[in-house]
VOGU-133781 format. One record per residue (C-alpha): z, y, x. Coordinates in steps of 0.001 Angstrom, whole numbers, plus 524288, in hexadecimal, padded with zeros to 5 digits. Each point is the difference from the previous one (the first is absolute). Last residue first. Layout:
<pts>
ZYX ...
</pts>
This chain:
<pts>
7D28189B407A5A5 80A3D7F6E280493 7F7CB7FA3080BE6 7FBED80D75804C4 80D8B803D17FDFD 8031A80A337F64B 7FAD980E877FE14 80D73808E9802AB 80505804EF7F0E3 80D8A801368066A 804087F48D7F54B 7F5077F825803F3 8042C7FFA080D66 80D3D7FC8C7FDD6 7F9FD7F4087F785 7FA347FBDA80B68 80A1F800A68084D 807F37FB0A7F7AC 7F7CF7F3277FD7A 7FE837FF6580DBF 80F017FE2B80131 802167F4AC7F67D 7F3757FB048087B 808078001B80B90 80AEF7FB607F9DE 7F8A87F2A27FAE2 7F93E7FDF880B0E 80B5E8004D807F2 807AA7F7457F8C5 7F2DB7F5CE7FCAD 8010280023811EB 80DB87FBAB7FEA0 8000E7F7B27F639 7F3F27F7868073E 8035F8012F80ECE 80DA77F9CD7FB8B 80DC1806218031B 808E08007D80A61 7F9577F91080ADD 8030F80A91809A0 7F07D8016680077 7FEF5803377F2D7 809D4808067FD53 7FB05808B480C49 7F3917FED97F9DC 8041C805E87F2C6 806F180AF3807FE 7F4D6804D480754 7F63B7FD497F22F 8096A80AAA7F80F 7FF34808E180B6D 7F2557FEAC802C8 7FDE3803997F0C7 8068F80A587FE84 7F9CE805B280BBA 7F39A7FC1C7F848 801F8807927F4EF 7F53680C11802E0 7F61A7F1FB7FE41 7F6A87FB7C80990 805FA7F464802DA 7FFFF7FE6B80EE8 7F3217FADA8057A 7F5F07F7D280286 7F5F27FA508083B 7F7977F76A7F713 7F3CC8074B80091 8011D7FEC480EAF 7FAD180D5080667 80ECC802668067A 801B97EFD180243 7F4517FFBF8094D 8040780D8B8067B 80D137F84E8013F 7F9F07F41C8065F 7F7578076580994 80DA2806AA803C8 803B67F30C804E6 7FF14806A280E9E 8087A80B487FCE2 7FF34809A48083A 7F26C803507FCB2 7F3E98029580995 7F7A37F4A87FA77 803708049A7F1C4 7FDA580D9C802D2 7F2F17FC9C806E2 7FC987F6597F503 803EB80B0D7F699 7EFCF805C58008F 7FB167F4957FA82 8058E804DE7F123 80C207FB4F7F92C 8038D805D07F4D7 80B7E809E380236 80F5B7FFF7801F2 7FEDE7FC7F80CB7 808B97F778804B6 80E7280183807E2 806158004580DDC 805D280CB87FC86 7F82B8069F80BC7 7F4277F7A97FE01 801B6805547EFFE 7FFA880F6D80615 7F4347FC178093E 7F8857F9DC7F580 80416808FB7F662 7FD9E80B54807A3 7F1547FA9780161 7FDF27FD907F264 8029E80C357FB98 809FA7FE947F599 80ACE808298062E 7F70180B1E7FED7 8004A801407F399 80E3C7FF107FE0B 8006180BC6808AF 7F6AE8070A7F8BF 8074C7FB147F45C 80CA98077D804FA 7F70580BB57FFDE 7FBCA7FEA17F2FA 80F157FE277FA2E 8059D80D2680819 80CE7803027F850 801E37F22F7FA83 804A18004B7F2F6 7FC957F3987FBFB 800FC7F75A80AF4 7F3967FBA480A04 7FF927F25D80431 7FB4D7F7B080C01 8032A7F2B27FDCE 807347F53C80753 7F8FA7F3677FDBF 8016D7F2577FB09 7F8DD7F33D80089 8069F7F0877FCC3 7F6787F5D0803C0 7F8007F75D7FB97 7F1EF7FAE480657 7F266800F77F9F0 7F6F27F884807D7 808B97F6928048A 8032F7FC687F2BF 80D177F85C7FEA4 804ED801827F09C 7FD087EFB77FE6D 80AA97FE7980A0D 80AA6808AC7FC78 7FE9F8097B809E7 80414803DB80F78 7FF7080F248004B 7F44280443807A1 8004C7F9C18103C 80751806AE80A1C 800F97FD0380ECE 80A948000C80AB2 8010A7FE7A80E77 809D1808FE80621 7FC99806BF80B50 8030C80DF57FA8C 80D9F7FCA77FE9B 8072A80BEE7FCFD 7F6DD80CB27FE3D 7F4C57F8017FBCC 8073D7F6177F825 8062280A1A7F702 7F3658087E7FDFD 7F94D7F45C7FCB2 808627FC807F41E 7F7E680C587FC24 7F76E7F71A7F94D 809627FBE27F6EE 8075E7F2EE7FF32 803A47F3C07FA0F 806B67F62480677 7FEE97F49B80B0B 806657FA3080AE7 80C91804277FDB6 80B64800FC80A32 7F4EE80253808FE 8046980CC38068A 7F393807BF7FB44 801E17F94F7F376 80CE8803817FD1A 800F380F56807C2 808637FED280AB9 7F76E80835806AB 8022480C2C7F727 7F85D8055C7F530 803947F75D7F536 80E3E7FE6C8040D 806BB7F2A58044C 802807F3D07F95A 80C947FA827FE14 8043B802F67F3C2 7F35D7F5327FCB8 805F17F52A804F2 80C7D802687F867 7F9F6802ED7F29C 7F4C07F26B80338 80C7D7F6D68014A 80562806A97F23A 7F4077FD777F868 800227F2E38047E 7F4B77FB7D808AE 7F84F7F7EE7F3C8 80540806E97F6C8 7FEBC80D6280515 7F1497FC13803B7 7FD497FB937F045 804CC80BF77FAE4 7F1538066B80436 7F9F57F4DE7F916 80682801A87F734 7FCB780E4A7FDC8 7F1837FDE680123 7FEE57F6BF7F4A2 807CA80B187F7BD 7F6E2809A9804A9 7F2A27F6E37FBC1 8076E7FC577F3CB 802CB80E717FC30 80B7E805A07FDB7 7FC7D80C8F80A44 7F56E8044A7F5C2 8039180CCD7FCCC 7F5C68068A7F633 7FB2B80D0380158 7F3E17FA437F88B 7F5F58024880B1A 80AD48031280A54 804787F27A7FFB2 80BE47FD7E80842 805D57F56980906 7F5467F7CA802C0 7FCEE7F32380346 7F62E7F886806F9 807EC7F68A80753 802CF806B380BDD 7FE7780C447F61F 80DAE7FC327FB55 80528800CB80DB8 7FFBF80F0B801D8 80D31804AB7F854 808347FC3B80A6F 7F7EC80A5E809AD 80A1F8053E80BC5 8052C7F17480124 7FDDB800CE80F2C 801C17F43F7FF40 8049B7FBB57F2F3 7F45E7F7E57FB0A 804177F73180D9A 7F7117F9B080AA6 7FFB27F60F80A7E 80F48803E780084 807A67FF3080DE6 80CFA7FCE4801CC 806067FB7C7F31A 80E8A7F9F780085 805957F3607FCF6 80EF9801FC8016A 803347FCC87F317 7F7B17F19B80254 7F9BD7FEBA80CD6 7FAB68094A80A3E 7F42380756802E0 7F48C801DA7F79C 7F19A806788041C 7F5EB803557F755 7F2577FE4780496 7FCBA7F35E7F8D1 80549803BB7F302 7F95880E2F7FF7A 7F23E7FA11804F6 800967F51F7F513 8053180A797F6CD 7F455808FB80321 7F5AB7F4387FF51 806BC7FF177F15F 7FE6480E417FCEE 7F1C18010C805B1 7F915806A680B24 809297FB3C80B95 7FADB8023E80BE5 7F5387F98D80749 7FEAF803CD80F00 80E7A7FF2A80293 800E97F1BA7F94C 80B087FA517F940 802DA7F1427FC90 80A9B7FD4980AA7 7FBDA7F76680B39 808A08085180A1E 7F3DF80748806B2 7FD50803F37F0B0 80D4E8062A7FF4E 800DD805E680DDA 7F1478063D7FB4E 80693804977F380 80975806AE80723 7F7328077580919 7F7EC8038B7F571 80AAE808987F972 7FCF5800A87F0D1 7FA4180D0C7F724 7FD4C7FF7D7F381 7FAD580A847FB77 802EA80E587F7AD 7F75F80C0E7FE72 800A180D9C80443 7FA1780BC07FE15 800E080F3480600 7FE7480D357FB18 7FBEB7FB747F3EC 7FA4480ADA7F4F5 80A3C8018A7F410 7FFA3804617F0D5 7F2007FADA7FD8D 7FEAA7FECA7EF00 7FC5C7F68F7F712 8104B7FE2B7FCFE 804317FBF780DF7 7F614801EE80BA5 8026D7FE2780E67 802CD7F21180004 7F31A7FB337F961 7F8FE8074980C1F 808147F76980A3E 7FBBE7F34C7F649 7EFB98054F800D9 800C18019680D43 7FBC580F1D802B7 7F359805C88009F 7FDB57FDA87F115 80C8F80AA97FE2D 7F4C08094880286 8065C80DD0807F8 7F7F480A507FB85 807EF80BA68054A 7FE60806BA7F12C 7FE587F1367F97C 80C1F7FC9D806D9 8082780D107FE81 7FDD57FE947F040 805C77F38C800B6 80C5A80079806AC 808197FFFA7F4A1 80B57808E880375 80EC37FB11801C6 80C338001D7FAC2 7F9FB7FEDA7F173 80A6A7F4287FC63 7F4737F67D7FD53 7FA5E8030980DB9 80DAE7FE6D807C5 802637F4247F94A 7F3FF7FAD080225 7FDB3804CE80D8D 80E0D7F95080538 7F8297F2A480269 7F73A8066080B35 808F0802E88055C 803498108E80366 7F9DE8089180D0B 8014F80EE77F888 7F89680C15800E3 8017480D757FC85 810868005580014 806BB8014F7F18F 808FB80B707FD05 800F7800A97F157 80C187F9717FFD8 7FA017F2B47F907 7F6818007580A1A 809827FF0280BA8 80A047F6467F6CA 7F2257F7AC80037 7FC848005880CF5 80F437FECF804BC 8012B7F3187F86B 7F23E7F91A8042E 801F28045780E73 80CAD7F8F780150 7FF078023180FC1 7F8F480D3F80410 7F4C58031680A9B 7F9E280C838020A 7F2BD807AE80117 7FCB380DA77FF46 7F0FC7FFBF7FC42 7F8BB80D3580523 7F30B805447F700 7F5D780A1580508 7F4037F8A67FC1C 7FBF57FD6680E1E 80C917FE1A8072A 804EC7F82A7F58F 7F2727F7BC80175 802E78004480F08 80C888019C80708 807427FECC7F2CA 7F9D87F31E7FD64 802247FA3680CC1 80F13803CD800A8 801C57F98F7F14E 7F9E27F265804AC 807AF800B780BCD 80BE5802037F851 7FBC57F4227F8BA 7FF507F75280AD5 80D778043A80379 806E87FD5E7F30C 7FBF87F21680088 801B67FEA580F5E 80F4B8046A7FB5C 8034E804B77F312 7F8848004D7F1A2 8036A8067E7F4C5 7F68D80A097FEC8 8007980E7A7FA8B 7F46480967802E0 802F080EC980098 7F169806627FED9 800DA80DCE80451 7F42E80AAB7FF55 7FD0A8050D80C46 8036280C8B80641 80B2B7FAB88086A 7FE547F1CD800D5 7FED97FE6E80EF4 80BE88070C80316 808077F5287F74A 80997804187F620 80D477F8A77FF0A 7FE677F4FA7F50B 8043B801F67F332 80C7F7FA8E7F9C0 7FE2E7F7A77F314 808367F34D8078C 80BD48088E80278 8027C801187F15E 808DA7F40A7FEF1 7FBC67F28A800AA 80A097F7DD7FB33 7F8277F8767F6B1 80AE58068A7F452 8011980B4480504 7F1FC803C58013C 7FC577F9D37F362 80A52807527FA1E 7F85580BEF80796 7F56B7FE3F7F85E 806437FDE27F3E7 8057580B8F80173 7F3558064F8037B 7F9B37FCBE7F2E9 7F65D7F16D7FFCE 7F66E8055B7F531 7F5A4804C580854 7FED97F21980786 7FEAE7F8CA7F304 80AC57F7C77F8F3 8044B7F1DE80633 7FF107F29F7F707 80D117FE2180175 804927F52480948 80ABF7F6247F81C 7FE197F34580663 809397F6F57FB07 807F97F99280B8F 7FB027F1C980233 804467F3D87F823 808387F32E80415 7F8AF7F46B7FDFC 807127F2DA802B3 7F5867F7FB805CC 7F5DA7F7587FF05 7F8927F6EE805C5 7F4357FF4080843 7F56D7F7CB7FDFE 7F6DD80AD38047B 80710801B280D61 7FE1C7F263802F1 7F1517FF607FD2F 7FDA180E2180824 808377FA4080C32 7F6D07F3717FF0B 804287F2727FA1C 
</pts>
């Protein structure tokens, strides 16, 4: 009996219910007063020293300013800046136009308590998953009018990247960068493996659920007998680096959400099949073997990260996994492959993968709104993407043309062929397009935590979350008819 066999025979177990979610269905941008603003302040612990300006730069006197919020630090933050300090040395020189540029945790909070005060920046670096909410809530300006004006054609761009700027018919973002998600496995370990008669093979990784659990099984390590029997090394855990434990439905052709009927779908049998098969490594390890293996794995972005160290020999990554291994063990041997699938889902030719992006948008009320889309405008060239998504160890957010075989070549990442595959996939995919989705992520985080503890059943708690997430759709919705706002594509 496989992994997948034993976790579907699984029995059940006492049920004990998640906290109600309550989220209001929010009210537009112009309607959130100052005191609210600064409740939101006080209560995210922000305070007002996130909305100060920036001292004034020599170079910018006489031009018109552009202050451009982004939440990224380090390399990430870096890149950008040289981004910003190429534009204002020639197109800002040009059209007389200086971007004052800045970094900020909690982005999403101070952007909208910014806007709700009346005293927004030009430009703001936000997920791609926060432009619903910010969209329905008027917090920020349809882009559409600028792209016709700078004639920018969304057909340039890969059709899924292009799905994630718009919400509603109508383009509220432009990508600054884009990423999608692989599996990634160390080579050297799978080579000790194979030299040791197990059934894995460097040159042929898994591309199916079951060959996955074969792989997983023959590369994890035990020590020790009985309560002392500890794990030492995993061939591959759901919960490592367990950033995505919403993503393992569409391993089996699932999906969480259905933006044509605004519809949650997280009940159903592809999901549920998912989920135990996901419970079925805590069973097999013990969920409480796997809890004190995993406390001791080091940082993301340090050299004790888990896979760079070997203490797994596979998981699911980014692209910019390659910014890790560069500046810590650039001589380790790895490869990616898309997401392994259940096996009549594998289609070389049109691989899955989660994609995201951070977007480029402009607020209502933004003092200088054409000028910040000069900017955006010329973020989308394609050669400051190509240097700007090297930098971040990313893809292009664009169809592919012969032209990126140079970038590709030339890219830190070696597997990066494999994400530019996954980018122009028709079945790359992404978070729930819905202004409810932090809702949602919260409701799934604790769900799978349930889940894996082996407190409660894949099936009740996946029809729980369903069922409160469409509770709260149904508000939303019905919020929206009461402010007279058009409804959901799906609803209408």
């Amino acid at each position: 009996m496989t992994r997948l066999e034993r976790a579907s025979a699984n029995g059940a177990c006492p049920e004990r219910a998640l906290a109600e979610g309550h989220q209001q269905d929010g009210v537009g941008a112009k309607a959130i007063t100052r005191r609210a603003a600064i409740g939101l302040l006080a209560a995210a612990g922000l305070g007002y020293a996130v909305l100060y300006r920036p001292r004034p730069d020599p170079a910018a006197r006489g031009r018109t300013i552009v202050d451009y919020w982004e939440k990224w630090t380090g390399h990430e933050a870096s890149a950008m800046q040289a981004v910003v300090d190429e534009f204002n040395g020639t197109v800002g020189a040009e059209k007389n136009i200086f971007v004052r540029y800045f970094t900020m945790s909690g982005i999403d909070q101070k952007s909208m308590v910014a806007i709700a005060g009346g005293d927004p920046p030009d430009l703001i670096g936000l997920w791609n998953h926060a432009l619903p909410l910010f969209g329905e809530t008027g917090a920020i300006q349809p882009l559409d009018g600028f792209l016709e004006e700078w004639e920018i054609d969304g057909r340039a761009y890969a059709p899924r990247v292009w799905d994630l700027c718009r919400h509603t018919g109508r383009v509220w973002g432009l990508p600054s960068t884009t990423s999608t998600i692989a599996f990634y496995y160390n080579r050297g370990l799978f080579r000790e493996a194979r030299s040791a008669g197990l059934p894995v093979d460097p040159d042929r990784p898994p591309r199916t659920i079951e060959e996955l659990d074969r792989v997983a099984d023959a590369l994890t390590v035990v020590e020790g007998e009985g309560a002392s029997r500890r794990v030492v090394r995993s061939g591959f855990l759901p919960t490592e680096p367990g950033w995505w434990p919403f993503i393992w439905g569409h391993m089996f052709g699932g999906r969480l959400y259905d933006e044509s009927t605004d519809r949650a779908t997280a009940a159903s049998r592809e999901n549920v099949r998912a989920y135990q098969w996901v419970r079925s490594y805590p069973e097999q390890w013990g969920p409480g073997r796997l809890s004190t293996f995993q406390s001791g794995f080091g940082n993301y972005f340090s050299q004790e990260q888990p896979l760079l160290m070997g203490r797994v020999a596979s998981s699911l990554h980014g692209s910019f996994l390659s910014n890790v291994i560069n500046r810590f063990r650039p001589e380790f041997d790895y490869a990616a492959v898309p997401l392994p699938m259940d096996g009549p889902l594998v289609d070389d030719a049109q691989p899955v993968g989660m994609i995201e992006a951070d977007m480029l948008v402009v607020p209502s009320g933004a003092k200088h709104p054409r000028e910040a889309f000069e900017f955006v405008a010329f973020t989308q060239r394609r050669e400051v993407q190509r240097r700007l998504a090297a930098a971040h160890g990313k893809s292009l957010p664009f169809r592919r043309i012969a032209e990126d075989e140079q970038f590709i070549a030339e890219h830190p990442n070696r597997m990066i062929r494999v994400h530019e595959a996954i980018a122009n996939s028709e079945r790359a995919f992404a978070k729930p397009r819905t202004r409810l989705w932090p809702e949602y992520r919260a409701e799934f985080q604790a769900g799978f935590d349930r889940i894996w503890r082996l407190t409660d059943t894949p099936e009740r708690v996946l029809q729980g979350i369903e069922r409160r997430m469409q509770a709260a759709l149904d508000r939303a919705a019905e919020n929206r008819e009461r402010r007279g706002l058009p409804p959901l594509e799906g609803r209408a």
